[in-house]
N, C-alpha and C positions, 0 to 999 in steps of 0.2 A: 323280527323284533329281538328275539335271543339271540342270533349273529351280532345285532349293535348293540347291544348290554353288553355283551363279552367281549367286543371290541373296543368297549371304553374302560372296561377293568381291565384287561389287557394291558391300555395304553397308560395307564396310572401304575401298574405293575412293574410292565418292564421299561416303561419312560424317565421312573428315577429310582423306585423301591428296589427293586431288586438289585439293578447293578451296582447300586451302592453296598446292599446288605451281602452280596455275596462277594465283594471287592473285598469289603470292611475285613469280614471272617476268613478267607485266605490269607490276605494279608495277616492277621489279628493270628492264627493257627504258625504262619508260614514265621510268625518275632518270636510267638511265647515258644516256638517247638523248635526256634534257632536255625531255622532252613533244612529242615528233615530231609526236607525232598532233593538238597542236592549232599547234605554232609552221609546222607545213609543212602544214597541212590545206587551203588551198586550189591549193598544188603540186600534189597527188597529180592532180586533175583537169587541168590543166593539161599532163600525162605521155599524157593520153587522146586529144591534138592529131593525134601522131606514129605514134601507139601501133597501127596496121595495118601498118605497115612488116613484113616479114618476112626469109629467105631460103630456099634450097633447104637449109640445114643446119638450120633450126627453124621454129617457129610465132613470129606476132608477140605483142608485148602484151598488144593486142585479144584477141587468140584466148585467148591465156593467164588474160588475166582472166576471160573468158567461159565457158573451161571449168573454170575454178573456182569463179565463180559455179554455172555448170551443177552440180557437186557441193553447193554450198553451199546454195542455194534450192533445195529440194526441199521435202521432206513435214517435215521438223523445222521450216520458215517457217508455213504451215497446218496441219499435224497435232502437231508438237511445241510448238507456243505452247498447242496446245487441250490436252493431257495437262498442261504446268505449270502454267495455269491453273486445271487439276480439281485437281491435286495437291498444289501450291502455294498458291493463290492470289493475287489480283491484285498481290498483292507480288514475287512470280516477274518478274515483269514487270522493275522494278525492277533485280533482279539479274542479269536477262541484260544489261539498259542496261552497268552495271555492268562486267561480264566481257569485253562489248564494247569499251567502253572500253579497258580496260587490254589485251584482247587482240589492239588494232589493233596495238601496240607489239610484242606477239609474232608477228604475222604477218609483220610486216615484218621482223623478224628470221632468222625461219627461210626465209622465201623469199628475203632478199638471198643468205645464205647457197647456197641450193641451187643459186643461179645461181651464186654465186664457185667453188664446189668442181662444176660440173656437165663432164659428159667427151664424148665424141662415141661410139656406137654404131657398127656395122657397117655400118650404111647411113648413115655419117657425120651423123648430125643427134642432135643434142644433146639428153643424156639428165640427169636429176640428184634429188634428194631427200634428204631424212635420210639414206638409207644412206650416202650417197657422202659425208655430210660426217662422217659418224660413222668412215666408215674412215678416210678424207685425214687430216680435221682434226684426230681426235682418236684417229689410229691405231688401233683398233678395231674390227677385222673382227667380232668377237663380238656387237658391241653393232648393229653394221649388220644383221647375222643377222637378230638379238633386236628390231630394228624389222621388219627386213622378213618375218618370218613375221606380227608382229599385225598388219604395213597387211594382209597375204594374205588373214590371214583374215578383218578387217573388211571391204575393200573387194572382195575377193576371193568371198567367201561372204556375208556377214550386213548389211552395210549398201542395196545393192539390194534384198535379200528386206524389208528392210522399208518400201522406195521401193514394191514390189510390192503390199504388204500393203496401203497406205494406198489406191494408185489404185483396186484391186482392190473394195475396201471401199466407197470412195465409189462407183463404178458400182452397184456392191449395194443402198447407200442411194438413190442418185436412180433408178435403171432396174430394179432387181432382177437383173441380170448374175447369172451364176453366179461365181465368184472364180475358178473352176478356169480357165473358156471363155477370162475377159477375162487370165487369168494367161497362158496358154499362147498369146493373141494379142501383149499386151507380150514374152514371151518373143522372138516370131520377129520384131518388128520389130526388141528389141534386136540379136538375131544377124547380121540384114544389115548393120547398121551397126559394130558391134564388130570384124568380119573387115575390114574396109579400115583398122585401126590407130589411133595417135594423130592424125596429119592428118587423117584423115577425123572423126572425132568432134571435131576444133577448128572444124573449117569446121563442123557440124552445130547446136554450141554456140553456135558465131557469130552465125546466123542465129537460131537459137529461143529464146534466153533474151532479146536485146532484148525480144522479141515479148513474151514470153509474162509479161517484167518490169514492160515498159509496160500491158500489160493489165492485171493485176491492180492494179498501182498506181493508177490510174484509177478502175475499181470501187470499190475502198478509197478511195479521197481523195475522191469522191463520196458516199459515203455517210456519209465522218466529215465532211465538209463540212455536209451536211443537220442533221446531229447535232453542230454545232459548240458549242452553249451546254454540250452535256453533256460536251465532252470535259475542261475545265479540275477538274469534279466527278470523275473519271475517274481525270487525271492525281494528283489527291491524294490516293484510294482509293489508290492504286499505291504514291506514297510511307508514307503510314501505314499501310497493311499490310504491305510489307516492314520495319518495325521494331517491328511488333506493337503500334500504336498503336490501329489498327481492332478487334483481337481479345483475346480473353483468353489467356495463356497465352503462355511462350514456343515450344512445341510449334508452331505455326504461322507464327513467323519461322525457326524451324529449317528446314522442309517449303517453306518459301520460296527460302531461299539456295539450299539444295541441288536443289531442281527449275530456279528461273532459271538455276545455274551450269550444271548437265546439260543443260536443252534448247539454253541459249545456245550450250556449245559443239559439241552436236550440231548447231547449224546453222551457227553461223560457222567451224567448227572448227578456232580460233586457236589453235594448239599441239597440233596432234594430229599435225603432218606428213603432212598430205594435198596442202594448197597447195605445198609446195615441188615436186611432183613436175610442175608444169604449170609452175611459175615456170621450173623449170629447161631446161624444153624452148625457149623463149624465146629469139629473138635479140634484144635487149630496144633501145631506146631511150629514153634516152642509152643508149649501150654502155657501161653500168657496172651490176654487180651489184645495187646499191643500188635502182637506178629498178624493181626488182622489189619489192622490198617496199615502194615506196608503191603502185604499181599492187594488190598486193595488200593493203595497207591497204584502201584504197581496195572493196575485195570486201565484207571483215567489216563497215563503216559502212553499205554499199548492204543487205548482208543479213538485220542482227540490228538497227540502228537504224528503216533506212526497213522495210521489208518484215516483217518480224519486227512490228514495234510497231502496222503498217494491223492486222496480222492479230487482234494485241492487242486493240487499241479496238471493233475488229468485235464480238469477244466479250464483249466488258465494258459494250457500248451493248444485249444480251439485258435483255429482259425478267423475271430472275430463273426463267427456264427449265433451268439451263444445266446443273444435277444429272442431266437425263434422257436425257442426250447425251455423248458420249466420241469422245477421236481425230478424225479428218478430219469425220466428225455432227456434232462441236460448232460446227467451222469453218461447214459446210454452214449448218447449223439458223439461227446467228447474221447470216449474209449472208440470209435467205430469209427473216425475220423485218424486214428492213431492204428489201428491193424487192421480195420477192413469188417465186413460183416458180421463177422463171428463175435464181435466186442458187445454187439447190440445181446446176442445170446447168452455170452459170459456175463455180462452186467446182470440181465435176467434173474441166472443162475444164483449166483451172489445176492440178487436183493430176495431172493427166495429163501436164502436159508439165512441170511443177516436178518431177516423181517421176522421168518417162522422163530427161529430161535427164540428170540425176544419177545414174542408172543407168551410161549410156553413160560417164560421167566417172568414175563407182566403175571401170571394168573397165580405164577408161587408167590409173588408180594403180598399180592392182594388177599390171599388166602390167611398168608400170616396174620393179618390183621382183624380178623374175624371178631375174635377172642374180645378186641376193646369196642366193636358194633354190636357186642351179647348175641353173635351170631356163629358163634363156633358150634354152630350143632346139623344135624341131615338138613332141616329145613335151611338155615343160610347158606349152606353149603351148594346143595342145589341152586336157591337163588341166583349166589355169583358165578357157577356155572354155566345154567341158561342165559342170564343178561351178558357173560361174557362172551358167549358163542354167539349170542344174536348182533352183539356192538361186529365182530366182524365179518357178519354178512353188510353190516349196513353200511360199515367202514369199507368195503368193497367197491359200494354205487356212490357213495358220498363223493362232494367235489374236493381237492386240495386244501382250498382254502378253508373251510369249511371243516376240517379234521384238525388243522396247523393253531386254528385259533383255538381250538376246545381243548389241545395240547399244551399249547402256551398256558391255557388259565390254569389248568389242574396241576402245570409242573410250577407255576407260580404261588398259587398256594401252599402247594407242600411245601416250597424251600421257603417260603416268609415264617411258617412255623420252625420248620425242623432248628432254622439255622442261629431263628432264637433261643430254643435247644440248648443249642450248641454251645453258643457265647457264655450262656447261664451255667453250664458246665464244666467249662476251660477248667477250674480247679483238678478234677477227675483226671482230665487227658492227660494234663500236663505231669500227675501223680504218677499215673500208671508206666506214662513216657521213661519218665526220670528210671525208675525201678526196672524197667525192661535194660533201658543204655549201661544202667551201671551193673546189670549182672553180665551183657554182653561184651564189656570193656573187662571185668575179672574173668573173660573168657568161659564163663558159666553159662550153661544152658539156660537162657531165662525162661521163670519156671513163677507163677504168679500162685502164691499162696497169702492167706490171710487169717489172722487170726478172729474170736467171736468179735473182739471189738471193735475192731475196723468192718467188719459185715456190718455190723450194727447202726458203725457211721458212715456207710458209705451208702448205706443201706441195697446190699446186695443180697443174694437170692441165696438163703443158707444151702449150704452141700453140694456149691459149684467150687466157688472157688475155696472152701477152708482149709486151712493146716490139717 
């Protein structure tokens, strides 16, 4: 009975609300901010020079990007390209291009934000996300609420469980693991790592997602390398089957949009207000709000363009096998058809530390958010603790489908808020935007100071950012 409730709010979610509202707002970010994403695209790397600097009051750049990658590249880069491609087909593709696109403009937007509105904690180091700019900015402790129970329960419960599910899965497919043995072995390495907080999981994300990004990229760009005459043949399947040129029927450019826009923004997750909660821990360089959301730009391009699309091609270079295979198998099956057995072990590999990573980054979201559930204290702390370690035993034995749809609903709710947010805020972005371009056109370090009266009106968190 809870599987078909959440299948019909599901299907009202991402049937027309969402694709609309998160179209609207890429688009709406990508006019008011004049095409950021392609007039400062080669800034944003340029941000990656400095971008380790830290202090004792937050995490740096680096870190920040890394543990948002770490959430972002996970099992939706390998197991979610493989479900919209079954679902979809290769027109999926296409549309996560698409959503990426337009949602590099929303990233940026909600993570400039979480740094301008973010406040300092009890152990003085810098906290922030949608909630905090949904209370400050747009006075609405309700609507802070109203996001921070859905991040709870997505990254709090349901999005690990299905980081769980995927690893879980592929050890089953290459070794024959039992789900339960290798669930409840992820479980205790998450736990050591989880109790030493958000600095410990930045440093943890630091080191392991270069690794484990450079890896599979490699594998990938080796393999579509070997296969370079078929990928131009590839590339154009992609575009004519996302407008229903390839197929009969508009039924399968429907099942196209809506799969690319779901799995694209379950891996970039540009509007869902996950990335602002790492931007905001941030002592950023330049010391202005802004250099967060190209830093974070800069995440969504690395995740759903490069990484996203190896994983693509990997699949779409199959032999017309690709019906007999589902989720993380199809990824496997499609590398191990391409080098030989070793690919089912490297795929493994990779969905082991793309899954765990993002585990340990689901629990820092969720954590931040404590504070708007009156549960920042030992007892809630505990709570999301224990219910987080138990979601990925269960996410372990749980089927596919069955984690995909609980993922969809939690990532749907949070962007229906967040990205309301958003819209209601444009003013801010587009403030802070303006002020950051034109100190870095006077060749000036942009340097984000404000005097009491603009704190006042902006209503930001006195003794961050004042003169």
């Amino acid at each position: 009975m809870i599987s078909e409730y959440v299948g019909i709010i599901n299907g009202y979610l991402w049937g027309s609300i969402l694709i609309y509202m998160l179209t609207a707002c890429g688009i709406w970010f990508t006019w008011r901010l004049k095409l950021i994403q392609i007039r400062h695209f080669t800034h944003m790397f340029t941000l990656l020079k400095n971008s380790r600097k830290s202090s004792s009051q937050g995490i740096s750049s680096f870190q920040a990007l890394c543990t948002t990658l770490a959430a972002r590249v996970g099992t939706g880069n390998l197991m979610g390209v493989a479900v919209a491609i079954t679902l979809g087909g290769a027109g999926a593709i296409f549309w996560m291009w698409l959503i990426a696109f337009v949602g590099m403009a929303t990233a940026y937007a909600e993570s400039a934000l979480g740094q301008l509105y973010k406040e300092k904690d009890s152990n003085n180091n810098y906290r922030g996300g949608p909630a905090y700019y949904m209370r400050k900015g747009l006075n609405s402790p309700a609507l802070a609420v109203t996001f921070s129970l859905c991040l709870f329960f997505g990254y709090g419960f349901v999005f690990s469980a299905v980081q769980a599910n995927s690893i879980t899965d592929a050890f089953q497919g290459s070794y024959g693991v039992d789900p339960l043995v290798s669930g409840i072995v992820i479980t205790v390495f998450a736990g050591l790592i989880i109790l030493g907080g958000l600095k410990n999981i930045a440093r943890f994300a630091e080191l392991a997602v270069p690794f484990m990004g450079v890896a599979y990229l490699l594998v990938a760009l080796c393999v579509i390398g070997l296969n370079i005459d078929k990928i131009p043949g590839i590339i154009v399947n992609i575009f004519q089957s996302a407008f229903g040129l390839a197929e009969a029927g508009g039924g399968v450019v429907g099942a196209a949009i809506v799969q690319g826009v779901k799995r694209g923004l379950y891996s970039n997750e540009a509007g869902m207000g996950s990335s602002p909660n790492a931007a905001a821990a941030a002592d950023p360089h330049p010391p202005h709000p802004a250099s967060q959301g190209y830093i974070q730009m800069l995440a969504v391009f690395f995740d759903t363009v490069i990484i996203c699309s190896c994983t693509a091609f990997l699949i779409l270079l199959m032999d017309g096998t690709q019906g007999s295979f589902e989720g993380i198998q199809l990824t496997q099956q499609a590398l191990v058809q391409q080098v030989g057995s070793w690919g089912s072990d490297f795929i493994t590999l990779a969905i082991m530390l793309f899954g765990f990573t993002s585990i340990v980054a689901n629990f820092a979201y969720a954590d931040n958010n404590l504070k708007y559930l009156n549960m920042d204290n030992l007892l809630g702390r505990w709570f999301l603790r224990i219910g987080f370690l138990s979601m990925l035993v269960y996410g372990s034995v749980a089927t596919l489908g069955e984690m995909i749809n609980l993922a969809d609903l939690a990532t749907g709710l949070m962007t229906v808020v967040n990205v309301t947010a958003l819209f209601l805020l444009s003013k801010a972005v587009i403030t802070i935007t303006k002020d950051y371009q034109q100190q870095l056109k006077a060749k000036q370090l942009p340097t984000y100071l404000v005097d009491e009266q603009e704190v006042t009106a902006l209503k930001l968190t006195p003794g961050i950012w004042n003169k």
